[in-house]
N, C-alpha and C positions, 0 to 999 in steps of 0.2 A: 177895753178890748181884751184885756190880758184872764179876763175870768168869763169869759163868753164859751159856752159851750153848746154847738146846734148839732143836732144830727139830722139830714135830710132822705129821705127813701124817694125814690125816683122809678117811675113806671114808665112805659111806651108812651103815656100820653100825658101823665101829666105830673106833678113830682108833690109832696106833702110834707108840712111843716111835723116831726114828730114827737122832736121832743126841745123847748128852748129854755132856757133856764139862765140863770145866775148863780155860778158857785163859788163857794170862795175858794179851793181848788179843783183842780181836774181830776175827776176820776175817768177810767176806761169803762165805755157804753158798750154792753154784750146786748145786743139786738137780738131776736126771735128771727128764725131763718126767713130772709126774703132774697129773693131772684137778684136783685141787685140793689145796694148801696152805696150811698155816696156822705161821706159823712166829713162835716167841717171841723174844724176846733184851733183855739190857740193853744198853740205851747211857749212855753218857757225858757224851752231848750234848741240848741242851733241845729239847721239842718244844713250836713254838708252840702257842696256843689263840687262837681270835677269839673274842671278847667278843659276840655274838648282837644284843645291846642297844645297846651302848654303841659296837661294830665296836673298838673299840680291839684291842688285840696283848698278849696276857702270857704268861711262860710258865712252864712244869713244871719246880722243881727235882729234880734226878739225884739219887740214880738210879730209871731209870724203866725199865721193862718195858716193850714196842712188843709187842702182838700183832697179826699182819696176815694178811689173806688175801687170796691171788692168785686173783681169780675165774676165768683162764684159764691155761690153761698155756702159751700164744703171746705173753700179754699183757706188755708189759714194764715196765709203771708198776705200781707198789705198792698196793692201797690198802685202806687201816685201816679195820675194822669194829669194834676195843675197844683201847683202851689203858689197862695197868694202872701205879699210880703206887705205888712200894711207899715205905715209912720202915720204919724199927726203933723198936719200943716195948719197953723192956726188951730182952729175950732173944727177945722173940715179931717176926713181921713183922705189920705192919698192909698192907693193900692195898685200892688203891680203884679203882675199874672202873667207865671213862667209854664208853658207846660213841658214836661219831664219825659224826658226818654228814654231813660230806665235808671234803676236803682238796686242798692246792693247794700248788704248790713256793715254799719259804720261801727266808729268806736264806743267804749260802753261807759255813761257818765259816772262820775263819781259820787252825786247826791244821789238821784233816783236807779242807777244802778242797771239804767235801762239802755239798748244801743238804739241811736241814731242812724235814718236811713244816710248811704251818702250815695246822692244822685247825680246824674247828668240832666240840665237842663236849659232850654233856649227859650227868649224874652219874648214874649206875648205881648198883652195890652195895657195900658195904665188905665186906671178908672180914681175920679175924683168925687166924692159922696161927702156934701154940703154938712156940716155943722148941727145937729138937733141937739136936746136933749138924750141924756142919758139913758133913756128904757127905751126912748122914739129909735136914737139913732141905733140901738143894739137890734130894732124890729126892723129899721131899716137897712141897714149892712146885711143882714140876714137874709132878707127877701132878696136885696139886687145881688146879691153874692148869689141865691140860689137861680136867678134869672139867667145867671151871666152864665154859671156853670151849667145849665139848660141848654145854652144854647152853645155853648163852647163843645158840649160830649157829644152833642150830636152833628156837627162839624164834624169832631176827630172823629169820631163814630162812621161817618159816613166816608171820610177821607180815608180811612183805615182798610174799610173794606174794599174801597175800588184798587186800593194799593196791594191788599194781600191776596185776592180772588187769581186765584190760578185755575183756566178751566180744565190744565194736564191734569191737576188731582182731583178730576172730579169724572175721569173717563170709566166710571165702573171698573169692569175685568179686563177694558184694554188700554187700563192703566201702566207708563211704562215702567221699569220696575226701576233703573233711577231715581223718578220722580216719588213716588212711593215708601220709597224706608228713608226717602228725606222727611216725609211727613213725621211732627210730632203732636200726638191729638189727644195721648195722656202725659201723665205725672209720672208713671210707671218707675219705681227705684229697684235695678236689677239687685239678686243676692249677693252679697260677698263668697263668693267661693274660698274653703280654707284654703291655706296654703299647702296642705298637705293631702288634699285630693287633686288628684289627676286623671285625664281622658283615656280612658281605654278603647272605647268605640262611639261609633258616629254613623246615624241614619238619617238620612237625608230623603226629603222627599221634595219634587219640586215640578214647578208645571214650566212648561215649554217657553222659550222667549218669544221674545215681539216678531208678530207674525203678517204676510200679507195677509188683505181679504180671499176669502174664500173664492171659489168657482162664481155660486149660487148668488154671495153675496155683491161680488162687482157685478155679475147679470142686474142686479137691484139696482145700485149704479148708474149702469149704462140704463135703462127703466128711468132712473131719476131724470137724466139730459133730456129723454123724450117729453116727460111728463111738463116739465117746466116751458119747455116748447108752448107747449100747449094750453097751459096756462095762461100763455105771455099774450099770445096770443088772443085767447078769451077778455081777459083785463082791457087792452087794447079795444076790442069790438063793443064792449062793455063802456069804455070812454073813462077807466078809473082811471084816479091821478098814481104814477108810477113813480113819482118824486125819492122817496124811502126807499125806492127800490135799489140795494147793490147792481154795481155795476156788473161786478165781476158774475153774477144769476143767467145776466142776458147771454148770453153766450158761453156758459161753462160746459164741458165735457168731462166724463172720466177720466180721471189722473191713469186709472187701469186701463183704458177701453184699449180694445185690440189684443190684452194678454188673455193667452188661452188656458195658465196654470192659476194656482192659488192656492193659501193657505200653506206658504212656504215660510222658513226663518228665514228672517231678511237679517241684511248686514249686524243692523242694531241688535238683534238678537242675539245673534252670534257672539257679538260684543259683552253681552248680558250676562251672557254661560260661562262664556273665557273669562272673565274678570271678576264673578263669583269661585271659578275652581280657584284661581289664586288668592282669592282671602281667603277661603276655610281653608287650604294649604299653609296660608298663613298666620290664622287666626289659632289653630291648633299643631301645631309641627311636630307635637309630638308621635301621632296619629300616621305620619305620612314621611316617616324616616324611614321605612323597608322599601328595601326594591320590589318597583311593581308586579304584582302576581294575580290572576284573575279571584285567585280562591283569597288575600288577603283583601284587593278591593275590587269589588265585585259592581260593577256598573251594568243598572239594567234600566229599557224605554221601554215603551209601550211602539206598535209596529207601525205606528202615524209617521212619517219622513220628519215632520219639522219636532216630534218628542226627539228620536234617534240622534238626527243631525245639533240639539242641544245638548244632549249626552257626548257625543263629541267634540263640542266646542268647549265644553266646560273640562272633559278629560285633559284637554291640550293645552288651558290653564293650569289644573291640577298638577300634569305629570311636566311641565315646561322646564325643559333645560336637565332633565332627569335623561336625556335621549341621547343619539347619535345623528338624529336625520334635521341635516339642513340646519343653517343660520341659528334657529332657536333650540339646537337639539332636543326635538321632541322625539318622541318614543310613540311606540304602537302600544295599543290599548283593546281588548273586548269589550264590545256593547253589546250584553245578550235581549233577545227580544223572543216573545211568548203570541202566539197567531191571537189576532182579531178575535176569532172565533171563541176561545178559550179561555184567554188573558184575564183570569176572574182577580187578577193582584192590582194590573194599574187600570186597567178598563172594566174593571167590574161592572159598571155603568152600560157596556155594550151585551153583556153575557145576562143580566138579570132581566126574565123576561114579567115578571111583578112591577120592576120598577117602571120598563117600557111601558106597559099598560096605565102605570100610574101617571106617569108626565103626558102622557096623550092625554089621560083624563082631566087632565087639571088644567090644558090650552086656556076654553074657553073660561075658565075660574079664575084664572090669573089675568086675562085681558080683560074682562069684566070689573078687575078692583085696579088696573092700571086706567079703564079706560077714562074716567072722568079727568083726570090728567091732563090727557092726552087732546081730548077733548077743549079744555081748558085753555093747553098750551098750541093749541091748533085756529082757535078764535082769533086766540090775540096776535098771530101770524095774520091772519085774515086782516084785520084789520088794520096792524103795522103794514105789511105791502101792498095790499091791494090785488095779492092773488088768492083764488079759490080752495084753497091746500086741504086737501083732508087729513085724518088721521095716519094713514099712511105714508104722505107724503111728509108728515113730523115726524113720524117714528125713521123714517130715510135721512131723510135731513140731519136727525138725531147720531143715526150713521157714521154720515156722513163728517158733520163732526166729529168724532170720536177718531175717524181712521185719519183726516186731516192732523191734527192737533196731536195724533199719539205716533203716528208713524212719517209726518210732513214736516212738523213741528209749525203748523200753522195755522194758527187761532182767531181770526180776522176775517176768516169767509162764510163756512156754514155755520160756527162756533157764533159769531158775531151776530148769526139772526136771531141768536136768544137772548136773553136777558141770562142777569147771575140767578134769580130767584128757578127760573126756568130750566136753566143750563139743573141746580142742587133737587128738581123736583123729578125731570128727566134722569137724572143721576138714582133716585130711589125710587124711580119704576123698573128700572134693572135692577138693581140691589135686592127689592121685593122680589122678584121673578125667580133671582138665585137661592133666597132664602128657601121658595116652596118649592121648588123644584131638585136645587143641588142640598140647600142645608138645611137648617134645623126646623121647616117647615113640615117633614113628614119624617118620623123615625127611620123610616127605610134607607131614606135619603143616602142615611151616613152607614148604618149599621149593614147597609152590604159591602161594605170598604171592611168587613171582619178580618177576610185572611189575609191584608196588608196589615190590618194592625196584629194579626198574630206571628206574621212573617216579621215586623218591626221589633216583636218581645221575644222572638226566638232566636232575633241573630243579635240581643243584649245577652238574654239568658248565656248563650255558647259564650259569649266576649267574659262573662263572668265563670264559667266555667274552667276558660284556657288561664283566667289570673290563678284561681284558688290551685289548679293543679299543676301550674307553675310551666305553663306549654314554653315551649324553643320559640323566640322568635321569627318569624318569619314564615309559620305554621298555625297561625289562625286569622281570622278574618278579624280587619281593624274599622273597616267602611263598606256600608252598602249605600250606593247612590241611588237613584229613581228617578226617571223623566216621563212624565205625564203630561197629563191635562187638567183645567181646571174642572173639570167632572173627577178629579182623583183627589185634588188639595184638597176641596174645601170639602167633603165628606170625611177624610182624615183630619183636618183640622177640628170639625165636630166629635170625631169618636176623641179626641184626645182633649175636648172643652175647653175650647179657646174660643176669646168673643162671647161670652156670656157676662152675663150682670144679678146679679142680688140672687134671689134664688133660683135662678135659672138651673143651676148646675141639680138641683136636688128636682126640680120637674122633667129633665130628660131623662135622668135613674129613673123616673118613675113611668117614664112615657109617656107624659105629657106634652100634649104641643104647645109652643111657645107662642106669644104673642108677636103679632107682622114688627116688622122695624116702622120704628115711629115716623112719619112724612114732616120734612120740614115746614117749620122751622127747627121742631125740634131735634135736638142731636140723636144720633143714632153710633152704636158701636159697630152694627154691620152696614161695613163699606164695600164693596166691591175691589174699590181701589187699594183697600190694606188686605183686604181676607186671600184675593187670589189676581193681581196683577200678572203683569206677563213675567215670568220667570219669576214669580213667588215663589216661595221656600218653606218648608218647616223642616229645622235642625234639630234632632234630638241625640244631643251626645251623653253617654254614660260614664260617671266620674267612679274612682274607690278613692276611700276615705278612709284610710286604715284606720285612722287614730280616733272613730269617729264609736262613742260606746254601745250606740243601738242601732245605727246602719252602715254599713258598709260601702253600700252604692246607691249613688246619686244620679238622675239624669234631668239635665238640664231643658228645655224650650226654647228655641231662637226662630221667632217668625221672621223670614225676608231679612234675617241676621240682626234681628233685636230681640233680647231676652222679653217675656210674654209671661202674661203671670196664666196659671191653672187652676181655673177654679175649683177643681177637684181634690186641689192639694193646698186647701190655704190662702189661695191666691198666692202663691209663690211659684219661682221658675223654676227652683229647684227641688226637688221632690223626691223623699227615698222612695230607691225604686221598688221595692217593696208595696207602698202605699198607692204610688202609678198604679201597680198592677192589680192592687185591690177594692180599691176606691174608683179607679178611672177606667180601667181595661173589665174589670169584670162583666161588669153588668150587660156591658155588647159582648165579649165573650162565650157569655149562654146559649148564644145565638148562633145556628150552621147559616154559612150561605144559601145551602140546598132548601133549608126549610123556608127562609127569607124569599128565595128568588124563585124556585120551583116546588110549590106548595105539593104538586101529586107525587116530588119522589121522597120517599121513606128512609129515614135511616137505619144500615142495618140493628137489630136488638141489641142490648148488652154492651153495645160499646158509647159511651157520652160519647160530647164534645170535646170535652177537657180530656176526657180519656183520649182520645183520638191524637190531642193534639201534644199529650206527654208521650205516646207511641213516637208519634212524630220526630220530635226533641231524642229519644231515648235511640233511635235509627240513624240520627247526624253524628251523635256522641258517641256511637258504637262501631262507625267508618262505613256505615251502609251506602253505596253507590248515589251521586246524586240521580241518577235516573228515577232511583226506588221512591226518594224523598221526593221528589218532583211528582211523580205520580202518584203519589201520599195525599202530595197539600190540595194536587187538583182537584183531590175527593170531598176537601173542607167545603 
């Protein structure tokens, strides 16, 4: 047993002897990438256990069988889901199957110089494997060793998933934001920041918190109660068996019916806003030592009630206990806001009449590559209840769902009519939808989000301006906040290339369109639920680095307050701003809003873009009126 070396590859259906041998010692098997592996071996050497109760350290005498699976094939750490401890009884083996519930690097031996994993682990099965010969029994332990772990992985396999499936994180964009930057779905290792860089300014952009349904959308709703009526009905006349059917179906009403508003912040929202201003109050302090001044933080919404009223809940986080009014002394605070009509900074999306025309065009194109899905996921409703449901009445249900689960907290009623598979498929027909419509499906999408991302590099530019010329305290601008919508994130999130993969980032430079997000099973980076949740964020604060020999300023990436790497820069968070602005900001910079949105109007001769927009910069820095500058940017 002690020179047995198998290695085993393991497929959905069925697993393959690949490599068996007899050595006379062990060498380490570097395998050719496959999807997953599962690979046996004895070692020589002890593998700790941690004692659960007691935390003490003991360990496994040799020789010991290690069975491991490598969950990824990129991934370079090991890690053990069973380990079997075998003895000799008589002529027979005895073996005993612990599986492991996690693991952590041990001490490092003194012959082979190598560390031992030390795990946590609880007692499994014993298995007793009768006495052969020598080459018999090594073919035998082999086989029923790979039989048992066949059937053990797909146990924990299956056990694992009903255990970890949360259908919160799978509510697309009315994901709550809680739920959300709890998620961890990379490896992501943020940068060391020196010690001798520090924040000078901090842009913030961020979409609205958790919100009721809409007018439009509880009308849907209250449609849904009807529909189901009638349904119940039909089945019934019909003589199907309603066995499967929830209870709670036959007689449900609108949780909203009778309210006459909507699309308001609800409490939890408010919650969302207020408890985000006090981490990045706290997360950076150095930023939020001046007494409040509109021109040092500058807090601006879009003219929708529930962006506004986030901007205030998050201010009264931010400025808490800086005030004189009431118990918490809170302070008064500006929230400026820019008309519907014009607002081309956070509602670009309403003012660009190209882009209008484009999402109109693309309805039927988009329900067309959603609808097999739907179709799909509408059958097998059919056939689970026993009611006649159309695709309509999935795509409600679906709703329905989503506003249950993300604003009820409750997962058990229309959530429960789906399956997991259904719930993650439903989940990337919206994801799909955002991608062609909001993101990196149409160039346009994002590149009319220009004069936010140029209003974002001009209020770093001044922040660097005020250090080199060495401004008075309390005389320049250290934050600008933003409350939006997810028609404002995730187009910023794409002009600044987040959520891209492999050469992504060099085919949107090029304008190219990207390929749809992949349909599970397999994984995708664009989530709904990470890219633009309710009261999603992107943080982009500006470091100096004095001591630093070729740049000076730095700024960082915090999506939903997790560092986020850039692919434009490395794949790192932190990025001299310098390289930001020429590698990442440029290339949508060429581009006016006017030409992008409104192709008949001209710009006048002789003056660029960039020209325009150092005009711009040279009229802040010179004390010209914000009036002037405001009706400046309108013209970008």
């Amino acid at each position: 047993m002690n020179n047995i070396e198998t290695l085993l590859y393991l497929s959905l259906n069925k697993f393959v002897f690949f490599e068996i041998g007899l050595q006379k010692k062990l060498q380490p098997v570097q395998p050719s990438s496959f999807c997953c592996k599962v690979c046996i071996r004895s070692d020589e050497s002890r593998l700790h256990s941690i004692n659960e109760s007691s935390k003490s350290v003991s360990s496994l005498p040799p020789p010991l069988l290690q069975l491991c699976h490598r969950r990824s094939s990129s991934s370079k750490s090991t890690d053990f889901d069973f380990v079997l401890h075998s003895r000799s009884v008589g002529g027979s083996v005895f073996l005993n199957v612990y599986r492991v519930t996690s693991c952590q690097t041990g001490k490092t031996h003194r012959e082979s110089k190598k560390k031992s994993p030390v795990c946590s682990f609880v007692p499994g099965f014993n298995f007793l494997l009768p006495g052969e010969s020598r080459l018999s029994l090594t073919m035998a332990i082999t086989a029923k060793i790979g039989l048992i772990l066949l059937f053990l992985y797909y146990i924990e396999l299956s056990s694992s998933a009903k255990q970890t499936f949360d259908v919160r994180q799978h509510l697309a964009t009315v994901t709550r934001y809680d739920v959300s930057k709890d998620m961890k779905e990379n490896s992501f290792v943020s940068s060391n920041i020196p010690d001798q860089c520090s924040p000078i300014h901090l842009n913030l952009v961020a979409r609205h918190g958790t919100r009721a349904p809409t007018k439009k959308r509880k009308k849907d709703l209250e449609n849904l109660s009807t529909q189901l009526k009638v349904l119940l009905k039909d089945a019934k006349e019909r003589g199907a068996s309603l066995e499967k059917l929830p209870s709670w179906l036959r007689e449900w009403s609108s949780p909203w019916k009778g309210t006459t508003k909507g699309g308001e912040l609800i409490s939890e929202g408010e919650d969302e806003m207020y408890n985000l201003g006090i981490r990045i109050r706290e997360r950076f302090p150095q930023l939020f030592t001046d007494e409040y001044h509109h021109d040092i933080y500058q807090i601006r919404a879009s003219q929708i009630p529930r962006a506004s009223a986030s901007a205030v809940a998050f201010g009264m986080g931010m400025f808490n206990g800086r005030g004189k009014l009431g118990e918490g002394k809170h302070r008064a605070f500006a929230v400026l806001s820019e008309s519907r009509a014009s607002d081309i900074m956070l509602r670009f999306h309403d003012c660009c009449k190209n882009y209008k025309a484009y999402r109109k065009q693309q309805e039927p194109a988009v329900y067309k590559l959603k609808e097999p899905a739907l179709e799909e996921i509408t059958r097998s409703l059919v056939a689970r209840y026993g009611l006649n449901f159309t695709i309509k009445d999935t795509t409600t249900l679906w709703f329905l769902c989503k506003q249950e689960a993300s604003l009820l907290d409750i997962t058990d009623q229309a959530c429960g009519l789906f399956t997991n598979d259904e719930i993650n498929l439903l989940e990337w027909t919206d994801d799909l939808e955002m991608f062609i419509v909001k993101g990196y499906g149409n160039a346009l999408n994002y590149r009319m989000g220009v004069p936010l991302l140029q209003d974002v590099i001009l209020s770093m530019e001044q922040a660097i301006t005020a250090k080199e010329e060495g401004y008075a305290p309390g005389s320049y601008e250290k934050a600008t906040l933003r409350f939006a919508h997810a028609e404002t994130l995730v187009p910023f999130s794409c002009l600044i290339g987040l959520f891209l993969e492999g050469s992504e980032f060099d085919q949107i430079q090029r304008e190219e369109p990207l390929k749809y997000p992949p349909k599970p099973p397999q994984k995708r980076t664009w989530r709904g639920s990470k890219v633009a949740p309710f009261a999603g964020n992107n943080v982009l604060v500006l470091y100096s680095c004095p001591g630093n020999n070729t740049n000076k300023y730095f700024m960082q990436v915090l999506h939903n307050e997790q560092p986020i790497p850039m692919a434009g820069c490395g794949g790192t968070d932190f990025c001299p701003f310098d390289v930001f602005k020429e590698k990442i900001a440029a290339a949508h910079l060429k581009h006016s809003y006017e030409n992008l949105c409104n192709p008949n109007v001209i710009q006048p001769e002789g003056k660029s873009y960039m020209g325009k927009i150092i005009e711009i910069f040279s009229r802040m820095l010179s004390g010209k009126s914000n009036d002037e500058t405001s009706a400046q940017k309108a013209e970008l």
